[in-house]
C-alpha positions as a Markdown table, in Angstrom:
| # | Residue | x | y | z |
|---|---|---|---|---|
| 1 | Unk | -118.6 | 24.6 | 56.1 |
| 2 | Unk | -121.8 | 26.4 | 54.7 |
| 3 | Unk | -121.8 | 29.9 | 54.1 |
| 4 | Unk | -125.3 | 32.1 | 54.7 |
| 5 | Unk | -124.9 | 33.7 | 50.8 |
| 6 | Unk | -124.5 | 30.4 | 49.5 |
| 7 | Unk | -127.4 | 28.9 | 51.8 |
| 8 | Unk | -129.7 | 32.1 | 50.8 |
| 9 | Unk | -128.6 | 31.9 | 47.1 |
| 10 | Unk | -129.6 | 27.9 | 47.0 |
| 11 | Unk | -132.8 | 28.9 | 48.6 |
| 12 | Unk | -134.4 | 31.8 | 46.4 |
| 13 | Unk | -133.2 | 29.2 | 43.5 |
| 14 | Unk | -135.7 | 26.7 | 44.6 |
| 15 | Unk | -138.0 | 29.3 | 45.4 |
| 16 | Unk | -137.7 | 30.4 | 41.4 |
| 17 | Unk | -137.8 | 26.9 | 40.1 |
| 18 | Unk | -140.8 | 26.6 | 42.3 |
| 19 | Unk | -142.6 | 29.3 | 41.1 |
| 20 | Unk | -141.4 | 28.7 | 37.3 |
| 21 | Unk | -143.5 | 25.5 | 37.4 |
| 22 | Unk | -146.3 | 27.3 | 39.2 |
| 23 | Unk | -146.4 | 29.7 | 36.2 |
| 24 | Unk | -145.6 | 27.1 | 33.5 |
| 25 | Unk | -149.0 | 24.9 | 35.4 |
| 26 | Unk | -151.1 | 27.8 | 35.1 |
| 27 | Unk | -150.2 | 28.9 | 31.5 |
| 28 | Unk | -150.6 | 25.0 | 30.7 |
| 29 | Unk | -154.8 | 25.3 | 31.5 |
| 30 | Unk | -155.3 | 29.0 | 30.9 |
| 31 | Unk | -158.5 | 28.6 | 28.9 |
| 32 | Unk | -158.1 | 29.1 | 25.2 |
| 33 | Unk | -160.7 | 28.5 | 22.6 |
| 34 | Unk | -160.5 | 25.0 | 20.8 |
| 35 | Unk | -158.3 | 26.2 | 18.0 |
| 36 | Unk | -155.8 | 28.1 | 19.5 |
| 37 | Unk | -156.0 | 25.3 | 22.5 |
| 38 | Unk | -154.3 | 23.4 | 19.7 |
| 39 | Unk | -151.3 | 25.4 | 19.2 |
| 40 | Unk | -150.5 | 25.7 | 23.1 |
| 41 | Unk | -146.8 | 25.0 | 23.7 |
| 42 | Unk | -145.8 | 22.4 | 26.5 |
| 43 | Unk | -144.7 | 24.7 | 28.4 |
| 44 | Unk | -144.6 | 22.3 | 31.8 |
| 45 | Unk | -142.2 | 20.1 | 29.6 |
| 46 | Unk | -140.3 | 22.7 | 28.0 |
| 47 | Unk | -139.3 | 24.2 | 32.2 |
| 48 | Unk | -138.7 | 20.6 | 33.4 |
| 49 | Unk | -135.9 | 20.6 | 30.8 |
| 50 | Unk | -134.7 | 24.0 | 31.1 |
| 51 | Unk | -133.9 | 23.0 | 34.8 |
| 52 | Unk | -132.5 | 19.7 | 33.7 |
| 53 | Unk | -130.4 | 21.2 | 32.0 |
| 54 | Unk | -129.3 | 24.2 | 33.9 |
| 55 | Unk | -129.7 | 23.0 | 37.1 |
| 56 | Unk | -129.6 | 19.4 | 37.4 |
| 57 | Unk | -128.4 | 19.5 | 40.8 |
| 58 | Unk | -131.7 | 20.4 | 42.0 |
| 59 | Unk | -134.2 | 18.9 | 39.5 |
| 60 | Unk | -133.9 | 15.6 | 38.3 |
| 61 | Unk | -135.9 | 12.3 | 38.1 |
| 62 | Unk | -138.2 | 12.8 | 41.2 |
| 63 | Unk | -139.2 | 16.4 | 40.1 |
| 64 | Unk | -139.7 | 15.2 | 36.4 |
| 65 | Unk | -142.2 | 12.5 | 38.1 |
| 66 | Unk | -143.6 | 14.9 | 40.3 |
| 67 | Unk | -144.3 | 17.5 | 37.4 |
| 68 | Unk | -146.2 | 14.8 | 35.4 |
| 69 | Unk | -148.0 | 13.6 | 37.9 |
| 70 | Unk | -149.4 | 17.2 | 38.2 |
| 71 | Unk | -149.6 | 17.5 | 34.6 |
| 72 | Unk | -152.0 | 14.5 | 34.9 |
| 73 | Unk | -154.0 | 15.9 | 37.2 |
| 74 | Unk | -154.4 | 19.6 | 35.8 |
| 75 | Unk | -154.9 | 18.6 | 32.0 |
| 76 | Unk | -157.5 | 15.5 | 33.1 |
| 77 | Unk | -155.3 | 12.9 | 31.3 |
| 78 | Unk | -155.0 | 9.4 | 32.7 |
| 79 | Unk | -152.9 | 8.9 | 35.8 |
| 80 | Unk | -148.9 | 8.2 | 34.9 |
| 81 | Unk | -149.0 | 8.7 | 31.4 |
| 82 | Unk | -147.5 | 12.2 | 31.3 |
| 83 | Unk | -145.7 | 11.1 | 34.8 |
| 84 | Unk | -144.0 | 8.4 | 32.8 |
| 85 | Unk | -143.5 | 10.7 | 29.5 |
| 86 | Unk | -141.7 | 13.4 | 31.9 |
| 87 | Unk | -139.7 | 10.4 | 33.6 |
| 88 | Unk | -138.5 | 9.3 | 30.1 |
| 89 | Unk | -137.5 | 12.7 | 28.9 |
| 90 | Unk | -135.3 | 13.0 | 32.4 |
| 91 | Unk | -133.6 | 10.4 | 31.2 |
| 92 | Unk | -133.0 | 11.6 | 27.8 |
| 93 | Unk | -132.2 | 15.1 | 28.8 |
| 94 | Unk | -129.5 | 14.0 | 31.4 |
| 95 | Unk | -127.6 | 11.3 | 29.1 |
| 96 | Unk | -127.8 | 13.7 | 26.2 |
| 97 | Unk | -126.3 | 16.3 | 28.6 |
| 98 | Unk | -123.5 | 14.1 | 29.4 |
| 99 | Unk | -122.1 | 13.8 | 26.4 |
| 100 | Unk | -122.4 | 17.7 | 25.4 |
| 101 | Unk | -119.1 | 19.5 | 26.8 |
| 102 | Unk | -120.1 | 23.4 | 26.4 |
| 103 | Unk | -123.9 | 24.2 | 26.8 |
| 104 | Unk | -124.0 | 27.0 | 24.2 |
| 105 | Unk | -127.9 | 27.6 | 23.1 |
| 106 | Unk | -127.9 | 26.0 | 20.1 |
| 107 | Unk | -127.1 | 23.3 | 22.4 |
| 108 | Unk | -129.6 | 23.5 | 24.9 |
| 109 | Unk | -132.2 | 24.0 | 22.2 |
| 110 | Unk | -131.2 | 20.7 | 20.1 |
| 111 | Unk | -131.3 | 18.8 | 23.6 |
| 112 | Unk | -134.8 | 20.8 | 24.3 |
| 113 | Unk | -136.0 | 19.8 | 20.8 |
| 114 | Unk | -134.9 | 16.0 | 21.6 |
| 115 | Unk | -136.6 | 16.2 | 24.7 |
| 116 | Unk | -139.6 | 17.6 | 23.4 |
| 117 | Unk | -140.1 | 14.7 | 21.1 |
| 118 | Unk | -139.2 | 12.2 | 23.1 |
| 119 | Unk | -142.1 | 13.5 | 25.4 |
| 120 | Unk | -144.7 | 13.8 | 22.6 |
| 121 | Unk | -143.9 | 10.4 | 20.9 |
| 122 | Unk | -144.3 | 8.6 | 24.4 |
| 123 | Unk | -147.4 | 10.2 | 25.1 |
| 124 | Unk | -148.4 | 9.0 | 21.2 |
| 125 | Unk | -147.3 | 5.5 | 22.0 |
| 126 | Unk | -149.1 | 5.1 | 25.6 |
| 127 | Unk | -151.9 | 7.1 | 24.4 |
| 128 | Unk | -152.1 | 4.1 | 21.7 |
| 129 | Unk | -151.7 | 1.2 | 23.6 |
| 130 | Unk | -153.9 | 2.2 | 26.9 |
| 131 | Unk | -156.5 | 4.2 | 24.9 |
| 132 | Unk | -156.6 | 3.1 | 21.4 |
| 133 | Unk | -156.6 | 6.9 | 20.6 |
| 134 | Unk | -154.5 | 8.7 | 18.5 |
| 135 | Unk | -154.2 | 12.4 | 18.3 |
| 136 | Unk | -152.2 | 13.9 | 15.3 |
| 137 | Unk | -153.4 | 17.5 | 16.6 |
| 138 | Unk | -150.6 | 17.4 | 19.2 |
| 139 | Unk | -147.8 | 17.3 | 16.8 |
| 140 | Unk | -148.6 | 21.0 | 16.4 |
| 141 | Unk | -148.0 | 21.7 | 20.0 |
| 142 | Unk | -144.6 | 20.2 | 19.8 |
| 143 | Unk | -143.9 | 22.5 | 16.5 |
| 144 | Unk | -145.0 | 25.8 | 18.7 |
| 145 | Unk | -142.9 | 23.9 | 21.6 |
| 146 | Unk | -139.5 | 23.8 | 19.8 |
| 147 | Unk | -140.0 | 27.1 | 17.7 |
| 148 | Unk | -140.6 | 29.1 | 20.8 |
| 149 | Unk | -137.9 | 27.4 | 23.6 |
| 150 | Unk | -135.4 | 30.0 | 23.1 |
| 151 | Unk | -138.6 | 31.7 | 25.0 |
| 152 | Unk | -138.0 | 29.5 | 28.0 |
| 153 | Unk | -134.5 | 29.8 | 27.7 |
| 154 | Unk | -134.7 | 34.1 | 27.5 |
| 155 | Unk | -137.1 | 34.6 | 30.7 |
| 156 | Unk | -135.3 | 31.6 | 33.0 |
| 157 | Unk | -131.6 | 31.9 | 32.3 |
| 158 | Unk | -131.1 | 35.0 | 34.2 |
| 159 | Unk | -132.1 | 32.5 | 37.3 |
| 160 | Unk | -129.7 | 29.5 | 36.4 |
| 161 | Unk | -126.1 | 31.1 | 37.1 |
């Protein structure tokens, strides 16, 4: 038996995780100039994990594929790389999780930090083998992107309970 609290509370949860990626999307292609562009976090990446994490009930494998795929789309990159990338860091995030017993936020931020670099490195190795390209530039993002998590993890955690 379903209770209406429960049924409300499970849908203003999705409606938050909706709109966190909807916020994350647009602060991914705010317009910045070319060297501050540089320094953007991945913020799409680093929400994908926070729910991962926090709420894996709801987010997993399909919304990790569904987030690149968008990702594609918004930031012009070839079709199913960052699809795939996203993909691979589900994986990651949810094994890793397994095996961690209390999700303190040093925690969360190791497993973030892991995920993070999993993403970027997969994006360096198909960006390598489909493009021929190779764009060191990026490894600053994933700096900005670790250093500034507990960010993600301050504004969303008040929604994960």
């Amino acid at each position: 038996m379903s209770y209406p609290d429960s049924e409300n509370a499970t849908g203003l949860l999705i409606v938050v995780i909706a709109l966190s990626f909807i916020i994350a999307s647009s602060l991914s292609v705010y317009p910045l100039s070319p060297s501050m562009a540089v320094l953007r976090p991945m913020v799409m990446i680093m929400v994908l994990i926070f729910w991962l994490l926090f709420q894996p009930r709801y987010v997993g494998i399909f919304t990790a594929f569904t987030i690149g795929l968008i990702a594609d789309l918004l930031m012009d990159t070839h079709l199913g790389q960052q699809a795939f990338a996203a993909v691979v860091v589900a994986l990651v995030v949810k094994i890793t999780s397994v095996y961690v017993r209390q999700l303190s936020t040093g925690s969360a931020w190791f497993i973030a930090s892991l995920g993070l670099v999993v993403f970027q490195l997969t994006l360096w190795m198909l960006q390598m083998f489909v493009q021929n390209i190779f764009v060191t530039k990026s490894a600053f993002s994933l700096i900005i992107s670790i250093i500034s998590w507990p960010i993600i993890l301050l504004f969303l955690r008040k929604f994960a309970r």
